[in-house]
MARDO-440001 format. One record per atom (N, C-alpha, C): x, y, z. Coordinates in steps of 0.1 Angstrom, whole numbers, plus 5000, padded with zeros to 4 digits. Each point is the difference from the previous one (the first is absolute). Example, Ala and Ser with C-alpha at 12.3 -4.5 7.8 and 13.67 -1.06 7.14 Angstrom:
residues 2
513249435078/499150125000/500950125000/499650114993/500950115000/499250115008/
END
This chain:
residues 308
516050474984/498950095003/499549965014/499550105010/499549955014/498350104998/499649895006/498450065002/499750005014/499550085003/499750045014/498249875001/500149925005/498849905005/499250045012/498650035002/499550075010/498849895004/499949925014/499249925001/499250005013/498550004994/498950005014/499849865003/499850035012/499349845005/498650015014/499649985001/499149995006/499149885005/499849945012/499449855002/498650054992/499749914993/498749925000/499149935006/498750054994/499249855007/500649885005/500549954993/500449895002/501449985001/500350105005/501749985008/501550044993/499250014980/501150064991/500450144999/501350014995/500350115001/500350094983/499750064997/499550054987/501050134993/501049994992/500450104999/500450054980/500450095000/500050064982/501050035003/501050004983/501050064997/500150154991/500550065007/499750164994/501850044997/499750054988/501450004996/500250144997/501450065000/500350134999/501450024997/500650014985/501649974993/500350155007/501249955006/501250125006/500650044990/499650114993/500750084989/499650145001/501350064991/499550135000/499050034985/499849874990/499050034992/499849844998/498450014999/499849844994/500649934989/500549885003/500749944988/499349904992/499450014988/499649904991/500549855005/498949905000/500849864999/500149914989/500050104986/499949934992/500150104990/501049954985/500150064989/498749994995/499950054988/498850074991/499449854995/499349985000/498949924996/499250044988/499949914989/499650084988/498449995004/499650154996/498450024996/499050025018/501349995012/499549995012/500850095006/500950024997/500950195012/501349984989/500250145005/501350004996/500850115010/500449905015/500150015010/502049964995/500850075010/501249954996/500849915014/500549934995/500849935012/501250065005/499950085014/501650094998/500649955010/499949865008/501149955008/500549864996/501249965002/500549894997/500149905009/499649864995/499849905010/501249955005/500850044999/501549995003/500750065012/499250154999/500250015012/499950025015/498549915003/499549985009/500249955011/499649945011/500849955013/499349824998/500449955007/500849824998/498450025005/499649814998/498750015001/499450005011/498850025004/498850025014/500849905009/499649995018/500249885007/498850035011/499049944997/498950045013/500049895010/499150085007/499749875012/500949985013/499850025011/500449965010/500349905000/500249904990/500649834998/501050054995/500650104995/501450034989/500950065013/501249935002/501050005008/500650134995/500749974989/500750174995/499050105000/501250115002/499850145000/499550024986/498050025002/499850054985/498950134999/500050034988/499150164996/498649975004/499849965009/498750035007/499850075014/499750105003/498950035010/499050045005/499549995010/498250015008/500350095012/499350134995/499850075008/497950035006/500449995010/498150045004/500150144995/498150004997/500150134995/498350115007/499850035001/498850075008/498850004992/498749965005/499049964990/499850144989/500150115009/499750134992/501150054997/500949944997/501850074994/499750024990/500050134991/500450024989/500750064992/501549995009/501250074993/501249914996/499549885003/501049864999/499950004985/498649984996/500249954986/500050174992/499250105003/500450104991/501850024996/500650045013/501549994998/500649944987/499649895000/500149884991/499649994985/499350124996/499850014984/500550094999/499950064987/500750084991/499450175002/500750095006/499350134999/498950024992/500149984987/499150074991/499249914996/499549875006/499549924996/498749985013/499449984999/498449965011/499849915010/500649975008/500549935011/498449955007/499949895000/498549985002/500249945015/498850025010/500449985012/499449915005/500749885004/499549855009/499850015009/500450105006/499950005017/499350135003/498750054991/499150065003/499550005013/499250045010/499349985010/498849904995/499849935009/499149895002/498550035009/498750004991/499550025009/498749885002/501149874998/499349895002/500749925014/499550025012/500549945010/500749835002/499149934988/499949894998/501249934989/500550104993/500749984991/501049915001/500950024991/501349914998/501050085000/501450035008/500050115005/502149964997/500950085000/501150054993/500849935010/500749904992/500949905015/501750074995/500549964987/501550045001/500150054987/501550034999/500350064983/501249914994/500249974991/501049884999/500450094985/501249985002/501150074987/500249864992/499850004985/500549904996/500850024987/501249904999/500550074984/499749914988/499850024995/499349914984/500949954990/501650005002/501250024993/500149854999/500249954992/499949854990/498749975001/498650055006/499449944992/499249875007/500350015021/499849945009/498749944993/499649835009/498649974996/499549955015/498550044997/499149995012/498549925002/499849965011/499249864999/500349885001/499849955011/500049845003/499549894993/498950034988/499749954989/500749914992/500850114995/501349934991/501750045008/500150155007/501250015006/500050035016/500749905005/500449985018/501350075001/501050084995/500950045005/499550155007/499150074997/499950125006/498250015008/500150055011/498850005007/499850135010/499450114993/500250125012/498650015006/499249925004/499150005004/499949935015/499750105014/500149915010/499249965003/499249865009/498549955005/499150084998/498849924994/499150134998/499950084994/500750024986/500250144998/499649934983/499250094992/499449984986/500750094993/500449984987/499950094993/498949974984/499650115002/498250034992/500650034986/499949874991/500650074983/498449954991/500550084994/498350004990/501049994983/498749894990/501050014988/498949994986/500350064989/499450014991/499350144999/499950055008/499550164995/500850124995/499650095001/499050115002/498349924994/499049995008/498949984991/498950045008/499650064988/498650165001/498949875012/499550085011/499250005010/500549895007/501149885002/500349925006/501250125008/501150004995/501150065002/499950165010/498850054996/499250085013/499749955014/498949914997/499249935012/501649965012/500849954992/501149925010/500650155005/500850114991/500550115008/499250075008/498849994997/498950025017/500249975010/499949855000/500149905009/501550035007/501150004994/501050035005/500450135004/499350094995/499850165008/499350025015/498649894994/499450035011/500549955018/501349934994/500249895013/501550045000/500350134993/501150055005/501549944992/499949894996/500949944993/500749994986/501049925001/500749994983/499849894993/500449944985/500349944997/500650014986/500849924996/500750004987/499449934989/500250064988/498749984988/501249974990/499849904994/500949974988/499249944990/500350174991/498850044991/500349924983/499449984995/499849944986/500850174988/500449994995/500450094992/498650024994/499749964995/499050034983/498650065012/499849925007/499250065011/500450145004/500850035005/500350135006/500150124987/500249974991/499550084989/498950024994/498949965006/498749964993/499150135012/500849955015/499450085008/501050105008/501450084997/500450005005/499750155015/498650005000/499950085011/500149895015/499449914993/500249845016/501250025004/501249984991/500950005007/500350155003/499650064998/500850165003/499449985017/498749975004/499250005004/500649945015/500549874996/500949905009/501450075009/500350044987/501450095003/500050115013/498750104995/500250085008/499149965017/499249904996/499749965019/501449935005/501049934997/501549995005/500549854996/498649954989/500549815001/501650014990/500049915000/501049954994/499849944988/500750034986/499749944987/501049984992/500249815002/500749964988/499549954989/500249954991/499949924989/500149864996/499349974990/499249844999/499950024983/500950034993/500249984984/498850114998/500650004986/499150084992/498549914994/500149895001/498249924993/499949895009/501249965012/499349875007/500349884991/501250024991/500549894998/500849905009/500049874998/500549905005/501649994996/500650075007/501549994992/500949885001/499049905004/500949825002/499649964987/499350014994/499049974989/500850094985/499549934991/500750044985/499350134993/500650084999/500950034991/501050035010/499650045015/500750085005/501449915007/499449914999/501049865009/501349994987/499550054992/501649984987/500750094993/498850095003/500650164995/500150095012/501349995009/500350115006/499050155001/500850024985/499550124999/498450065002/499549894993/498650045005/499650035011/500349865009/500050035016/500150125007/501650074994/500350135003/498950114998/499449994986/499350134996/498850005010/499649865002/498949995010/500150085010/500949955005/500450075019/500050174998/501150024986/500350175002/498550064993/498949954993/499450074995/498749985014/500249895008/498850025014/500750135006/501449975009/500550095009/500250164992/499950044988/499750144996/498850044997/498749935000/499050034996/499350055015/500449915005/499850075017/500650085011/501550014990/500150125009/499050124990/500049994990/499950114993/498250054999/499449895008/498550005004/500250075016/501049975006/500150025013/500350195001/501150024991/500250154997/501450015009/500549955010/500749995007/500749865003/500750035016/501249864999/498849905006/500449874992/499849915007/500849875005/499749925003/500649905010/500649924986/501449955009/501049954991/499449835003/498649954998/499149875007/499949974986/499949845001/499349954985/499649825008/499049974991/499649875002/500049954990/500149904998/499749874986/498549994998/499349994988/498849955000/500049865000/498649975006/499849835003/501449965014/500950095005/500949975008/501049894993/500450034983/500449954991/501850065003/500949965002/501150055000/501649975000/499950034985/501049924990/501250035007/500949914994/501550105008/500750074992/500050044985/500450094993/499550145004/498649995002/498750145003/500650025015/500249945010/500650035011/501550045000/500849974994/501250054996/500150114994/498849994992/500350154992/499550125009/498849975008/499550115013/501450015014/500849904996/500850045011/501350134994/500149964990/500850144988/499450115005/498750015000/499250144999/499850045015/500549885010/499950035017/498450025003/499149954994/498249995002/500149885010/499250015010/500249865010/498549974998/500749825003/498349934991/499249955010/498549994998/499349985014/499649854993/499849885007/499249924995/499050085016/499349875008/499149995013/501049895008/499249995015/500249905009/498149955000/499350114995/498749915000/498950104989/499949884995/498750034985/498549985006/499250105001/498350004999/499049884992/501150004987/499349984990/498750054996/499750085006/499350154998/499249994983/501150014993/499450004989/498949844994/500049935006/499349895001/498549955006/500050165007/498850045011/499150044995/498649995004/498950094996/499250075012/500349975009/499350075008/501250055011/499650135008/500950065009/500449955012/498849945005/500249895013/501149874998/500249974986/501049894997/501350065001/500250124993/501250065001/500650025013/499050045012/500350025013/500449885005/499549914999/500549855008/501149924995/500050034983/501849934997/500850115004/500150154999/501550095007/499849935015/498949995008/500150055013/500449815004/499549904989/500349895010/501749984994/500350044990/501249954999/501250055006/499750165004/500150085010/500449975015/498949965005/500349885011/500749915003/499949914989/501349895000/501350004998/500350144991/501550054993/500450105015/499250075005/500550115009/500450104998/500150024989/500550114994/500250014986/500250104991/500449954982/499950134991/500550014985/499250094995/499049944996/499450074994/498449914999/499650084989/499949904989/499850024987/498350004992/499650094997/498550094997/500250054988/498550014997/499650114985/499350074996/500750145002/498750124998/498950034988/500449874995/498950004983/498949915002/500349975015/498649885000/499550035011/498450044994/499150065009/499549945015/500249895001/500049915013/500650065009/501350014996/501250055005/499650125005/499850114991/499850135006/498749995010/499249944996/498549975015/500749975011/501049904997/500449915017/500950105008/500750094992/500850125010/499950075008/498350065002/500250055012/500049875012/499149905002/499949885007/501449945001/500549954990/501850005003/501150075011/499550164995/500850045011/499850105011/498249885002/499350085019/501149925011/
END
């Protein structure tokens, strides 16, 4: 499967460059990423992981010829990504007009394909890096959650920008207009299990299966909160990530995000703290995804200040 990747950048205050992943599956109908999940969709899986294309190669460090490319795209283009969804489906628009001078503003478009299951983040994986100097990518994790998960899509509306949300299953069913909500301003939304289990940890570390039901009952509960396609993205909780649970997401062609830099956000109580660990570690890395939580209200305060 290839997902169309759409990324803003814009300098910062302080010299960074800031950009979201906005995703849009090249089909003539949305495809489920996951069979039926008991008591959470009963969504059906109608493509085979078999027969998909060999896995991602990003980065201007990768010598061979691979499924990646970056095209510039116009801050107010919005027929790149409409093209790119499904007729009958709601095509939500990133590249709206901007009527924030100051903003964070639409640098390239990057095609990427998700087929075995690629992993991302310098955290735990150095083989792939499509990020050039400067350049952020904005992921938020543990929501959809009532009045935090707002404040942040503000913040990133207001300043013109994307980011990718990798939503909690049981969460996105509890609220699922947040994520409907996400969808249609243009972010991008993968999945983070169905309860925020630790799948290094037992039961799940010995029972396969469990593990599995975990992953397929997060990734159907949010598409099916979302109403539409979403992103073929998933994260580990705790950045926990077994190699059976990664093997098994590479069958299903879902590509896994760890970070290249943690907030620790969720450790915060005030919004000025949140601003100084993204922005100093920011500084020192030069670039990263940069890993956040739209369920913690610090978090949602520090966003507009984040990204003046």
């Amino acid at each position: 499967m290839r997902i169309v990747v759409v990324v803003f950048a814009a300098l910062m205050t302080l010299g960074i460059v800031a950009f979201g992943l906005v995703v849009a599956q090249k089909a003539s109908d949305p495809v489920p990423l996951t069979a039926a999940a008991a008591g959470v969709s009963s969504l059906q899986n109608t493509e085979s992981a078999k027969n998909d294309k060999a896995p991602l190669h990003l980065g201007e460090a990768v010598k061979a010829a691979a499924p990646f490319t970056s095209t510039p795209v116009a801050q107010n283009d919005t027929t790149a990504v409409a093209a790119a969804f499904p007729a009958h489906a709601p095509a939500p628009t990133p590249f709206a007009a901007c009527n924030n001078p100051d903003a964070l503003g639409l640098s390239r478009v990057i095609e990427i394909d998700t087929a075995g299951g690629p992993a991302f983040g310098t955290e735990h994986f150095k083989q792939y890096d499509f990020l050039r100097d400067k350049e952020v990518a904005l992921t938020f994790d543990d929501g959809p959650w009532p009045g935090n998960t707002p404040m942040v899509l503000k913040a990133l509306q207001d300043n013109c920008t994307k980011a990718t949300f990798f939503e909690i299953g049981e969460h996105a069913t509890w609220r699922p207009e947040l994520a409907k909500q996400l969808a249609a301003a243009g972010m991008t939304i993968g999945s983070h299990t169905w309860s925020h289990k630790d799948l290094a940890k037992n039961p799940y570390a010995k029972d396969a299966e469990q593990a599995k039901q975990e992953i397929e009952m997060g990734v159907s509960a949010v598409h099916m909160a979302v109403g539409g396609p979403t992103a073929p993205f998933f994260r580990f909780p705790d950045l926990q990530q077994p190699r059976d649970a990664m093997a098994y997401l590479g069958t299903r062609n879902i590509a896994i995000f760890s970070t290249d830099i943690d907030t620790f956000d969720f450790k915060l109580r005030r919004p000025e703290d949140v601003v100084k660990s993204a922005m100093t570690k920011l500084a020192k890395n030069g670039k990263g995804i940069l890993l956040m939580h739209d369920s913690q209200h610090a978090t949602a305060e520090a966003m507009p200040e984040l990204l003046r």
